[in-house]
N, C-alpha and C positions, 0 to 999 in steps of 0.2 A: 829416682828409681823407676817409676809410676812411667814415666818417657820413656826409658832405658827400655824397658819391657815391652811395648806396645809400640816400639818402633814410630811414634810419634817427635821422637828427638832428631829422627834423622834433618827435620827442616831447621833444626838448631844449628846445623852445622855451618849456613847460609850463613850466620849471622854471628861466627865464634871469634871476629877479628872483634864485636864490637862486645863481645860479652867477656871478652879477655881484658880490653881497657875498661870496661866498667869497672869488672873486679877490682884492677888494678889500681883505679882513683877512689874506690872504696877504699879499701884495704890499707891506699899510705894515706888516707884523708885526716881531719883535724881532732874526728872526734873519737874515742876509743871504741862506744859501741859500733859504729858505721865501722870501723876497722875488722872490729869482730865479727862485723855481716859482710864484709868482703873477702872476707880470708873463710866463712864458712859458704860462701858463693862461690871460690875458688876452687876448694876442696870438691864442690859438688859440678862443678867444670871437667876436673881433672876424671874425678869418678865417670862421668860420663861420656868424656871424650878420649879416653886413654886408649880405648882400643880399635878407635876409629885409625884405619889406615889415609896415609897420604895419598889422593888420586895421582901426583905430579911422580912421585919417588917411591917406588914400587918397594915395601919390607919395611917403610919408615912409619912412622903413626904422625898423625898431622900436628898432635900438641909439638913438635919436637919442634916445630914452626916458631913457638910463644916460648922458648925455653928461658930467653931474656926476659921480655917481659914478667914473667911469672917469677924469678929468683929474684928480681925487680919489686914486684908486689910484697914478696917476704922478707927482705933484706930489712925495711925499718922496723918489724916486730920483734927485732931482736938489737933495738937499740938499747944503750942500758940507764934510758930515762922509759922506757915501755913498761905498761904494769903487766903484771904476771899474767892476768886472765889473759890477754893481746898472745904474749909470748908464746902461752899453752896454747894457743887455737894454732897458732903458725907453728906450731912445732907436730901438729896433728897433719897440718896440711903436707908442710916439709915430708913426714913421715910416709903419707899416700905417696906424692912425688917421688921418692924416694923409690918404691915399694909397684909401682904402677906398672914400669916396663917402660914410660918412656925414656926417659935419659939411661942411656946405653953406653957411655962413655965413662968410666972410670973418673975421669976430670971434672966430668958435670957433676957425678954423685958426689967426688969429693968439694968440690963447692959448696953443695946445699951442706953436707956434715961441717966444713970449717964453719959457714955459717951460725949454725946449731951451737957448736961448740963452741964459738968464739963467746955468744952470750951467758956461759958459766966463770968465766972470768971476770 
């Protein structure tokens, strides 16, 4: 947030291909907590780059770039050998995702929700 406001994030932006694989080998890595610190890395990703627009694609926001990637990073939190603390953070993260403005596509959102929802059964 502390970035967000002080316009200090804007050099984060240089470096979001490799802050989106970091997350992303966090988040499906071996051990729960490391899962837990990449999917709450992810979340503070999306919060901060959500409203950064695409230089290339004039009206688009740049995460929409990592939209694989990042349903990619949440997709194992909702396997149903995952413990519950795992599942509630990606279901937070999901929820921003969701909620952000970037996936505009009816298709995309319904994704992340099959997702969501698939792990109740």
């Amino acid at each position: 947030r502390q970035l967000k406001n002080s316009g200090q994030g804007d050099s984060l932006v240089l470096y979001l291909l490799e802050l989106v694989r970091t997350v992303f080998m966090a988040s499906t890595g071996p051990v729960n907590q490391l899962k837990i610190s990449g999917l709450h890395a992810l979340k503070e990703v999306i919060n901060l780059f959500a409203d950064v627009p695409d230089p290339d694609y004039t009206g688009h926001a740049l995460l929409e770039q990592y939209q694989a990637q990042i349903s990619a990073a949440l997709r194992p939190a909702f396997a149903p050998d995952t413990p519950p603390d795992v599942t509630a953070k990606a279901c937070q993260v999901c929820s921003m995702w969701m909620s952000c403005g970037v996936c505009r596509s009816l298709s995309d959102l319904r994704h992340i929700q099959t997702l969501m929802v698939s792990s109740l059964s």
